[in-house]
N, C-alpha and C positions, 0 to 999 in steps of 0.2 A: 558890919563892914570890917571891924577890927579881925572877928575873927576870918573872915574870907581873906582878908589880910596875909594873916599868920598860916593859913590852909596855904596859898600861893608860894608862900617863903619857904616853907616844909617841902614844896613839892620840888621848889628851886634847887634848895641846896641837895636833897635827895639825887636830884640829877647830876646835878654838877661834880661831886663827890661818889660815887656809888660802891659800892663795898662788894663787892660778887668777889665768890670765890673761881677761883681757874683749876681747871682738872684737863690733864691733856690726854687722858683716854676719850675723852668727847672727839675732842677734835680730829682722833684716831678712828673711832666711830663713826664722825661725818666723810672724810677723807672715803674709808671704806663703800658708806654709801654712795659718794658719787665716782668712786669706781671701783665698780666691783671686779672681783678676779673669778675669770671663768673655772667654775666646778667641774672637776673631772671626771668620765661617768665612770661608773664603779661595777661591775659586773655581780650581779649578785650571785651569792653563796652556793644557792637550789643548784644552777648552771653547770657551773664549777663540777659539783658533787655528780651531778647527773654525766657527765662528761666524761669523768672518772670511773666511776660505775659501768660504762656501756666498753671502754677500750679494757676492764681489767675483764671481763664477760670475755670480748674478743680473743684475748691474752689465755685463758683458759679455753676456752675452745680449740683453739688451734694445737694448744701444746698436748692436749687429750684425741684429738683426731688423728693428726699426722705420723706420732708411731704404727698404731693401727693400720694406717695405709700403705706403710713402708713393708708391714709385717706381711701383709695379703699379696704384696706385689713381689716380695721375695721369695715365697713359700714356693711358688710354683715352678720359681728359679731353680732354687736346690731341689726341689724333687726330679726336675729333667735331667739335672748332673749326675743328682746316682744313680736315675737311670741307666742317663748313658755309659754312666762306668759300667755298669752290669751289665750292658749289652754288651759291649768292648770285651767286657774280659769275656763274659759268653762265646762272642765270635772268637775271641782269641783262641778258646780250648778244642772251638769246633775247628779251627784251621790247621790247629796240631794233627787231629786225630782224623783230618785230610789229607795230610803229607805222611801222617806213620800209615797209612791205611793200605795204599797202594804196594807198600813191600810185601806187607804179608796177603795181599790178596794178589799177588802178582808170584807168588810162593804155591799158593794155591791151586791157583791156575795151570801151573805146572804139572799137580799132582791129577789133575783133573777137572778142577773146580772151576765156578763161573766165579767173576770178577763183578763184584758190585760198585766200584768204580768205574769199569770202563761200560756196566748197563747203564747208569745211571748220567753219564758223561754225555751222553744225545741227547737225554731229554733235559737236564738241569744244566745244557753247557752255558747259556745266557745268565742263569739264575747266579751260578757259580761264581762265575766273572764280576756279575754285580754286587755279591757281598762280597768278596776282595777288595772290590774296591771302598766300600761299606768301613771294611774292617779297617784298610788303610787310613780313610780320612779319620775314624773317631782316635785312631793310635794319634795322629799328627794332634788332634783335637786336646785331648787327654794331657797329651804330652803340653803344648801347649797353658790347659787349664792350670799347670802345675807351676808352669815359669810366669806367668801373669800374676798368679793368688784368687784368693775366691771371686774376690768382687768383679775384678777383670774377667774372670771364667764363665761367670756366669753369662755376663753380657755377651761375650763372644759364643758362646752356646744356643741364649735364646737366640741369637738371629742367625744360627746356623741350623736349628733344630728343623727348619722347614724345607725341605727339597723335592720342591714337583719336577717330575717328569718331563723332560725336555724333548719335544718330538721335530724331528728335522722335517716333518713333510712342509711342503710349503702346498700353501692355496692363494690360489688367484681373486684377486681384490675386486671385485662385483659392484659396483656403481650404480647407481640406481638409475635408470632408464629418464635420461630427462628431453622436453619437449620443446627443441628449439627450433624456433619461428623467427624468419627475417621477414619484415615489412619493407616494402619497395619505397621509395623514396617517393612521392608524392609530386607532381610539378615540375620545373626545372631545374636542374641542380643548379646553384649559383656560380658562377665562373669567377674565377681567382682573376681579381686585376692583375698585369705586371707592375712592378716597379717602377716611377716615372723617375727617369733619368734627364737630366738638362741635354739634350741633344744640342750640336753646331753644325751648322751648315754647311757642305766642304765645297759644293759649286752654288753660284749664286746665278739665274739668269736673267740677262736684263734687255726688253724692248725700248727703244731710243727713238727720239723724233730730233735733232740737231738743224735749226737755222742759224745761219750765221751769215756775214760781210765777207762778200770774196775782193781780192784785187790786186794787180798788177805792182810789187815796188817801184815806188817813185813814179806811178802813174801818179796817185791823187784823188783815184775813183775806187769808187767801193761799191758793188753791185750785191742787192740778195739775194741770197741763195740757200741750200740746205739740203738736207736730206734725212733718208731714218733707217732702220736697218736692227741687228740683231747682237747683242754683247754676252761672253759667256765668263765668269770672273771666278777662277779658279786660289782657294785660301790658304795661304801656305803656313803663318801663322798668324798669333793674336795681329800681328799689325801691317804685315806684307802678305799681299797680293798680285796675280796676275790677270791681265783684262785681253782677251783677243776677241775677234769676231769681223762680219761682216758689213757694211752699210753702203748701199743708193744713196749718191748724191748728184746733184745738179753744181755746178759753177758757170755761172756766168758774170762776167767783168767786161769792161771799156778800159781801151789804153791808147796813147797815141802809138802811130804806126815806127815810130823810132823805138819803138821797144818791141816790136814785132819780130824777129828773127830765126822765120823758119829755113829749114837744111832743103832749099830748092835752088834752081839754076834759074827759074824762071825771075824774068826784069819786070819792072812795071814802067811803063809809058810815060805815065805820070801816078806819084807814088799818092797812092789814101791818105787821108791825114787823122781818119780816127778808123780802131778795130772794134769790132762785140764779138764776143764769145762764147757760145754757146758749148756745156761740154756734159756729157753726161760720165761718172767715175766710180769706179768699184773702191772704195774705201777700206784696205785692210790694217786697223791698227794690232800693234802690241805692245802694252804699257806696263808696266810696275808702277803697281800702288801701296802707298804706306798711311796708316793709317795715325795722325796727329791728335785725335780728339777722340775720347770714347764715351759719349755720356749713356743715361738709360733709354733715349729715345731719338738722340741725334749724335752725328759722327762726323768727321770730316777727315778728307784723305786729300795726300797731295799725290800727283801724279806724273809720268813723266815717259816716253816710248816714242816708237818710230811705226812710220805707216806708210802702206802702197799702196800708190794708185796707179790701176789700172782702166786705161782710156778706153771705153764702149766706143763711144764716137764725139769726134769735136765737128765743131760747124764754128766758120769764120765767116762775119760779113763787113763788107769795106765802105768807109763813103767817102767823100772826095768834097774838092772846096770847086766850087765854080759850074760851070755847066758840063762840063767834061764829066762821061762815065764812062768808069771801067770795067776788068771783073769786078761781080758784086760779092761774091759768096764764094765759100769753097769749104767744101769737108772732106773729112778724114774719120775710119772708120778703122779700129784693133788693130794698130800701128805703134801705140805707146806708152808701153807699160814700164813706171819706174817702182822701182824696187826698195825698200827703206828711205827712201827717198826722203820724206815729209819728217819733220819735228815736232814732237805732239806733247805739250805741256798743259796742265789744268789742274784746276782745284773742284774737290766732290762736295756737296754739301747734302749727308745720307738724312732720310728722318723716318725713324721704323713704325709701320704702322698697327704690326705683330709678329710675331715669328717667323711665320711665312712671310710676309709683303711691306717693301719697303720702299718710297720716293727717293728719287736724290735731282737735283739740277748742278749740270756741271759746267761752267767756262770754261772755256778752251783758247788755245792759238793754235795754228796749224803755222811751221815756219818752213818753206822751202831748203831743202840744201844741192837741190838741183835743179836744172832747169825743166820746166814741165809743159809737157805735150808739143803740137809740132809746132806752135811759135814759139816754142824754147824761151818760155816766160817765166818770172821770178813770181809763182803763185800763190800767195797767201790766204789764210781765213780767221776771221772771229770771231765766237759765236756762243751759245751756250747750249749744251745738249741737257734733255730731260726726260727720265730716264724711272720707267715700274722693274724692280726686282725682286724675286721669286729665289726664295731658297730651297735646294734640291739635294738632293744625297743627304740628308742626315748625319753626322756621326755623335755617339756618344763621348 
């Protein structure tokens, strides 16, 4: 146990104390291992050299081919140029010994001789002409090679060296025969719509049925009555209009006979104490209308004009208080036509039912400003007229 003892104590102090040596390239080492620096790649050697090897191949090639080419490509340069000098100056000697020729063959001639210019002048006068001119351009040519220098000379020779024949005829351009075929059109052809424009209306026309209250001022009776007839309502703009036309009506009212006062001489005995009236009247108004209210399907217009009536026929009948009768009746027939006469006020209440066709219900007052028919009565009406209108004339 002692010695397990002293093993324990060895091992104690061993730890506690520990004697290790420090070396900081270790820690340099460990460092490196937990992070490594990325290795850059390295192109190897073979590549390199292989690389080198193929562009210096190239480098010789090229520098051993291209004189070579330049050589074969000029060769045939210079040999055109001395050609054409030798021809140039060839033609030059022959054009000499074309202008000395004629003296002394025209010397000749005189002596007796034929002239080998002027046989020769018919048949080579084209030929003749042509190498003048020949001769002309290589002088200009020539001349030229020498102010440019070779290299220039050259190049303006090869591409002068070629000169075809230029022939003035002309031919006519031939087209190849082609086969054209139209196919008929199949069916109906389709017809182009017009253009839909918003058209407006510029006459409107309108069938009316009007009952209304007839009656005597200051009678106190109101009798019904009505009539219907025909309106034509021409549009002058967005909101004023004008309304004329015809209508059949009926008036019949009750009044007392103190408000009766027709244009006669005749007395009564003893006087009625109540009238009826019975009248049949041509109805002509004419109004201006303006239009207060525009929506998309309903309108309202106020209104405002004068109107003549024209009396078909009145019938009057009398009745009396008590047992005494008198005359009972009495009529009058196209005797009494007033003229602007009547005052015509009302409000429209329109409601479209489409383009073409539209409702409206309209009240009215009819006011007297005369006196009317032959009892020269104060005759009023009120009523509502109602009314289908139809739009006609179009305008865009």
């Amino acid at each position: 146990m002692k010695e397990g003892k002293d093993i324990d104590k060895l091992f104690k102090d061993g730890l506690e104390n520990p004697d290790l040596p420090f070396n900081d390239l270790d820690w340099d080492n460990l460092e490196e291992r937990l992070h490594p620096t990325p290795k850059r790649r390295v192109v190897p050697l073979i590549w390199l050299t292989a690389v080198a090897g193929i562009a210096a191949m190239l480098l010789l090639v090229f520098l051993l081919v291209k004189p070579k080419a330049d050589q074969s490509e000029n060769k045939p340069l210079v040999k055109t140029k001395r050609e054409t000098n030798k021809k140039s100056d060839k033609l030059l000697n022959d054009k000499d010994n074309l202008i000395n020729k004629p003296a002394d063959e025209t010397t000749s001639n005189e002596n007796g001789g034929i002239s080998l210019l002027a046989g020769n002048n018919n048949k080579n006068k084209a030929r003749n002409s042509q190498k003048g001119a020949e001769i002309g351009f290589t002088n200009q040519i020539s001349m030229k090679s020498v102010e440019m220098g070779s290299s220039n000379a050259i190049n303006y020779l090869a591409n002068v060296i070629y000169n075809p024949e230029i022939s003035a005829e002309t031919k006519l351009v031939e087209f190849e025969k082609q086969n054209l075929t139209i196919e008929p059109v199949k069916g109906k052809i389709p017809r182009i719509k017009d253009p839909i424009f918003k058209k407006k209306s510029r006459f409107v026309l309108s069938i009316l049925a009007a009952p209304d209250l007839t009656s005597v001022q200051k009678s106190g009776q109101s009798s019904l009555s009505g009539g219907f007839g025909i309106e034509a309502t021409v549009i002058l703009t967005k909101k004023l209009s004008v309304t004329t036309g015809a209508s059949y009506a009926k008036k019949i009212y009750d009044s007392n006979f103190s408000l009766y006062k027709p244009n006669t001489d005749y007395v009564f005995g003893i006087k009625p104490t109540n009238i009826h009236a019975n009248c049949d009247v041509i109805d002509i108004p004419i109004n201006l209308n303006y239009k207060v209210f525009n929506g998309r399907r309903n309108s309202i217009f106020v209104s405002t004009g004068l109107s003549s009536y024209l009396m078909l026929k009145e019938k009057y009948s009398y009745s009396y208080n008590g047992a005494y009768q008198g005359p009972a009746d009495f009529e009058v027939r196209n005797q009494n036509q007033h003229y602007l006469g009547i005052a015509n006020v009302g409000v429209e209440f329109q409601h479209k039912i489409n383009n073409n066709l539209s409702i409206s219900a309209k009240p009215f007052m009819k006011i007297p400003l005369t006196d009317i028919g032959y009892g020269n009565s104060k005759l009023s009406s009120t009523g509502v007229a109602v009314s289908v209108n139809m739009n006609l004339f179009k305008r865009n």
